[in-house]
C-alpha positions, 0 to 999 in steps of 0.5 A: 411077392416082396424081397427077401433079405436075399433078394435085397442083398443080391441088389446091393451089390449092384450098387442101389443099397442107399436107394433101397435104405431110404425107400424102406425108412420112407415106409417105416416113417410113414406108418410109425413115425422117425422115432421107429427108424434105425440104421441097424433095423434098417440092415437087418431087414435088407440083409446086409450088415450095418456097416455096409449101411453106414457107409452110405449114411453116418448116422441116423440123423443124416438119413433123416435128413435126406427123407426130409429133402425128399418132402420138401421136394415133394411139397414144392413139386406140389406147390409149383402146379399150382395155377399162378394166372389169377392172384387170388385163386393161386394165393389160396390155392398154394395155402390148400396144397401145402395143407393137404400135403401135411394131411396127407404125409403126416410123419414127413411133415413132422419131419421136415419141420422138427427142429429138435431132430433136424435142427437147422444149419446142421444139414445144407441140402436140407436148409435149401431144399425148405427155402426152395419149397418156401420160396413158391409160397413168397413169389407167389405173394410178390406177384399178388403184391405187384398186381395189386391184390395184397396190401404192400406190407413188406413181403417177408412179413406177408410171407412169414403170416401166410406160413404161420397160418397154413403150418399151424392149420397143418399141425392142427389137423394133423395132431387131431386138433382140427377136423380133417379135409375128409372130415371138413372139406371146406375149413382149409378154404375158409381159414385161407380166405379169411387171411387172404381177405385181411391183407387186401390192397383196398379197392383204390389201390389195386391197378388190376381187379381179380375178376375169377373168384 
């Protein structure tokens, strides 16, 4: 049986009202999108009053925040399971997660990556949270550099081409633009692969062959 307002209220008092605020904007921004969410709708329905509400976030913006700190936590939670042993393996496999990842949180993505509600440097915890999320993806590429399976083009260059294509893929499928991974399977794949094969060392550079693919 769910909470009741007073069921909420009685929890509050114990002190894990932000956690029950952030909990229920996260549901809300799944199924309706962060332009569905407010602070004093988000009151009502626990039942307590707004203030008590806004003791624990400003406004509503720094709620947002924090739901996008918790993406960005689950997107390089995701993306550091990935199997790093082979270059070539990781490289696309690190590009699939981070698709299905939108794919599968839509409005959290839209979230963590709108600027025109979470403009950058606005929230710290949330500027670092996207550089750690973005930092697997640059170690990753550092790694296929030093064994020789990516030319070596300066990495933040590598990097920021590996980001605007899995992002733009992301935002594609998304919008509905693209066909999903339910709907295509294997468009991620081959959209990855084709970057990853276009930035290959050539054979006479590369110390190590990436015999697993």
């Amino acid at each position: 049986m769910p909470d009741t307002p007073t069921a909420l209220k009685a929890s509050y008092h114990h002190g894990d009202l932000p956690q029950q605020a952030h909990q229920l904007a996260l549901e809300t921004l799944r199924e309706h999108g962060d332009s569905a969410i407010s602070l004093r709708a988000l009151a009502k329905q626990i039942g307590v009053s707004a203030p008590a509400l806004y003791r624990h976030f400003i406004d509503r913006e720094s709620l947002l925040a924090e739901l996008a700190v918790t993406g960005f936590e689950a997107l390089q939670k995701r993306l550091l399971a990935v199997d790093q042993s082979s270059p070539r393996l990781a490289l696309v496999d690190i590009g699939l997660v981070y698709v299905s990842f939108a794919q599968d949180e839509p409005n959290l993505y839209r979230l963590m990556f709108g600027g025109r509600v979470l403009p950058k440097g606005v929230h710290p915890r949330l500027d670092s949270a996207g550089k750690s999320a973005f930092q697997v993806l640059e170690d990753t590429i550092a790694r296929a550099q030093q064994a020789g399976y990516v030319k070596p083009i300066p990495l933040s260059l590598m990097t920021a081409a590996a980001w605007s294509l899995v992002h733009g893929l992301s935002q594609l499928t998304i919008d509905g633009h693209l066909p999903s991974a339910k709907v295509e399977p294997h468009l991620a794949e081959g959209v990855v692969t084709l970057l990853l094969d276009g930035s290959r060392a050539n054979n006479n550079d590369q110390p190590h062959k990436d015999t697993t693919s």
